[in-house]
C-alpha positions in Angstrom: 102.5 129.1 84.5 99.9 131.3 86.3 99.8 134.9 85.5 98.5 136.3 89.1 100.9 139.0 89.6 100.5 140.7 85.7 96.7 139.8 85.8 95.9 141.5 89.3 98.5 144.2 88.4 96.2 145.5 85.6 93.3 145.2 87.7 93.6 149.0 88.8 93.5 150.5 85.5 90.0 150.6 85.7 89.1 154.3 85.5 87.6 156.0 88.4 85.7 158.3 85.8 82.5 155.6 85.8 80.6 158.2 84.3 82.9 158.9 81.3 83.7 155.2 81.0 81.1 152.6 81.6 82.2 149.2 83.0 81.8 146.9 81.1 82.2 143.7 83.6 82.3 141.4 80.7 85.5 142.7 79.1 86.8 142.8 82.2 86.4 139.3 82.9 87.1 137.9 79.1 90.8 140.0 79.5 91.4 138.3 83.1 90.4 134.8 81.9 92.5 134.7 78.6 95.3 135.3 80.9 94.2 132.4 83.3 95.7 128.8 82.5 93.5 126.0 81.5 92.2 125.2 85.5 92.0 128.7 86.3 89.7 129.7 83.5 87.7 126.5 84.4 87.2 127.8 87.8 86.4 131.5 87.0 83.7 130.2 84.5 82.1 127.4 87.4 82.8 130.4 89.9 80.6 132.8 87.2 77.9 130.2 86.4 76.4 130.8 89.5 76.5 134.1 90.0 73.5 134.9 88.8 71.5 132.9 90.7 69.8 130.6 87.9 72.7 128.3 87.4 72.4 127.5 91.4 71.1 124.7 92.4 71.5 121.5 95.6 74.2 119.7 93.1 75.9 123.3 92.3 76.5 124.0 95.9 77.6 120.5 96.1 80.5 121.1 93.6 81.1 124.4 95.1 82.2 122.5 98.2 84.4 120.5 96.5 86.0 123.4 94.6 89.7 123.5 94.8 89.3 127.7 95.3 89.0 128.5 98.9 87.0 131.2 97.9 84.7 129.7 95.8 83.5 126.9 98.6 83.2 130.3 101.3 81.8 132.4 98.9 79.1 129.9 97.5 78.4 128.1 101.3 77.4 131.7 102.7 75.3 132.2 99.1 73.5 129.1 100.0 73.0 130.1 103.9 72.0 132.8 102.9 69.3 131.7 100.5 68.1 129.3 103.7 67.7 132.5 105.7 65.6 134.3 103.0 63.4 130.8 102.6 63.1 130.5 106.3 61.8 134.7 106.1 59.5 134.3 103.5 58.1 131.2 104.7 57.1 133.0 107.7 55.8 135.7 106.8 53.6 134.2 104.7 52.2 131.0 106.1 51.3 129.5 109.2 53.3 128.1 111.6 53.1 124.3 109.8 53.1 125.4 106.3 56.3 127.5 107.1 57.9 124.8 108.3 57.1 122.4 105.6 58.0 124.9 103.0 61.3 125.9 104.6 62.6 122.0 105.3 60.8 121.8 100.8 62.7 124.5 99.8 66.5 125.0 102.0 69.6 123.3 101.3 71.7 122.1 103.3 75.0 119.9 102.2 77.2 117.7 104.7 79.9 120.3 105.3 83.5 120.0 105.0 86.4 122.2 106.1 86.6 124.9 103.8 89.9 125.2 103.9 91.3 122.0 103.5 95.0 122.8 104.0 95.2 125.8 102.7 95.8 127.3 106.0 96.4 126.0 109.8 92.8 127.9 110.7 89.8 125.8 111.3 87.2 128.3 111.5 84.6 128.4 108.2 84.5 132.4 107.8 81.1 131.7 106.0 79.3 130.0 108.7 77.0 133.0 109.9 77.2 133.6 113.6 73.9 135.5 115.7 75.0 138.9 115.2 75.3 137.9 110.8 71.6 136.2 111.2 70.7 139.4 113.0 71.2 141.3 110.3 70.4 139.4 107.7 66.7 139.0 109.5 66.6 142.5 109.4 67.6 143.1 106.1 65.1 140.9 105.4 62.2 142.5 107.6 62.8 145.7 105.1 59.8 146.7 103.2 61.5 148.5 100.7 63.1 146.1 97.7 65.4 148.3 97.0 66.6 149.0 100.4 67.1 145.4 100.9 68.6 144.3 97.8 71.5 147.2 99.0 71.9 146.1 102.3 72.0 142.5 101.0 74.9 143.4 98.8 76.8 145.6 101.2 76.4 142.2 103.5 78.3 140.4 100.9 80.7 142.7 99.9 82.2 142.9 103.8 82.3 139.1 104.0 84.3 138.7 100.6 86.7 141.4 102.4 87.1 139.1 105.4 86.9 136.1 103.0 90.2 137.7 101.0 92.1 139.3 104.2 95.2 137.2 103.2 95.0 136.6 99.4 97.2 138.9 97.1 98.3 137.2 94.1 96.6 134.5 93.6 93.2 132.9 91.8 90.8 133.4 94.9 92.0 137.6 94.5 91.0 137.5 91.4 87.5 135.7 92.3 86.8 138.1 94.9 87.6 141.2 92.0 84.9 139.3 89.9 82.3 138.4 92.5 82.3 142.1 93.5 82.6 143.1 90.0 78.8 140.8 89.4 77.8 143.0 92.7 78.3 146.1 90.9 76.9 145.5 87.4 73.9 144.2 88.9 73.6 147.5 90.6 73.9 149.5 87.4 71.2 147.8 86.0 68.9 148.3 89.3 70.2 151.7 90.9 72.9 154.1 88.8 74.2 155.7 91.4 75.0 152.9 93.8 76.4 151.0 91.2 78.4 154.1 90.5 79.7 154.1 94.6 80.5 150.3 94.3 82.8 150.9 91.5 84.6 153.6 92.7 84.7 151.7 96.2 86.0 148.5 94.2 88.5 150.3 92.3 90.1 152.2 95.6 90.2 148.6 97.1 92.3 147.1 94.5 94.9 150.0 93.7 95.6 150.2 98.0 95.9 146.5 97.8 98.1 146.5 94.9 100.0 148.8 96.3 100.3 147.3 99.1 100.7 144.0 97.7 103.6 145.0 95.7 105.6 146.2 98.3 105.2 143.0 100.2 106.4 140.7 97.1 109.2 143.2 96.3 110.2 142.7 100.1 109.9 138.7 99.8 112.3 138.5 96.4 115.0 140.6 98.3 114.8 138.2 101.0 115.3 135.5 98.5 
């Protein structure tokens, strides 16, 4: 039996006070998974392998496609599109016009896409497929001379596409992904820039308590209605 509802409930009990208490993302994630049955911990630790960017890789985005989370083929199809993008930037600001173009068609990946979301819902639409305002910005983000700058942006890019990604999820595994893919987000930025990091886990922890809240109001509704 999943544990969705108790996991997600304890979610919010992370302390606001990230300066008294430091995060420490890996507990975190070792006290959700122990919780998780036997699939779900297998597709948190596939979900977490690449997070990090080395364990990514043509035949990871393959599987990530074929994932039975929703989130996890959204999540990692506009992580790949993304990685096209920055190919596709690079390449051109560096080469010529050929050698760009032989180094971006060498070094993108692109997969035969399915319907992300199977039939998990009556929608059709791929929320990660990036539209011209998305590739806007990202071009821009990537124009950015400062490193810092950019990786920010980058991650404030994500962050609002896991939101739309997770609009409709409450207690289920792809709520929980989303906590831990924002989670990866924010440890990264305590290792790159305090005080952001500090912003994304106050942010992150306002997020969850609302939705909880919220959330919990909603299922109380649903078991009165029978």
């Amino acid at each position: 039996m999943n544990n969705y509802h108790y996991i997600i409930a304890s979610l919010p009990q992370l302390s606001k006070s990230w300066a008294e208490n430091s995060f420490d993302i890996d507990k975190v994630i070792a006290e959700i998974v122990e919780q998780c049955s036997d699939s779900d911990r297998q597709a948190v630790e596939f979900f977490i392998k690449g997070s990090d960017g080395n364990g990514l890789s043509r035949e990871y985005y393959a599987k990530a496609e074929k994932s039975q989370s929703r989130f996890t083929k959204l999540y990692y199809n506009l992580d790949r599109q993304i990685r096209n993008l920055k190919v596709k930037a690079v390449a051109q600001a560096l080469y010529g016009p050929e050698e760009a173009k032989e180094k971006i068609e060498r070094y993108s990946i692109e997969l035969n896409q399915s319907d992300p979301y199977g039939e998990y819902r009556e929608e059709k639409e791929d929320l990660s497929r990036l539209d011209s305002a998305d590739i806007e910005a990202l071009s821009a983000i990537f124009a950015n001379s400062n490193i810092l700058e950019k990786e920010r942006l980058l991650d404030d890019f994500k962050w609002e596409k896991i939101n739309i990604f997770t609009t409709f999820d409450y207690f289920n595994l792809d709520y929980i992904l989303s906590f831990i893919s924002k989670s990866l987000l924010i440890q990264r930025w305590m290792k790159l820039d305090k005080e952001n990091g500090k912003h994304l886990f106050r942010k992150l922890v306002d997020e969850v308590r609302g939705s909880f809240d919220k959330n919990k109001l909603i299922y109380r509704i649903d078991e009165n209605n029978g």
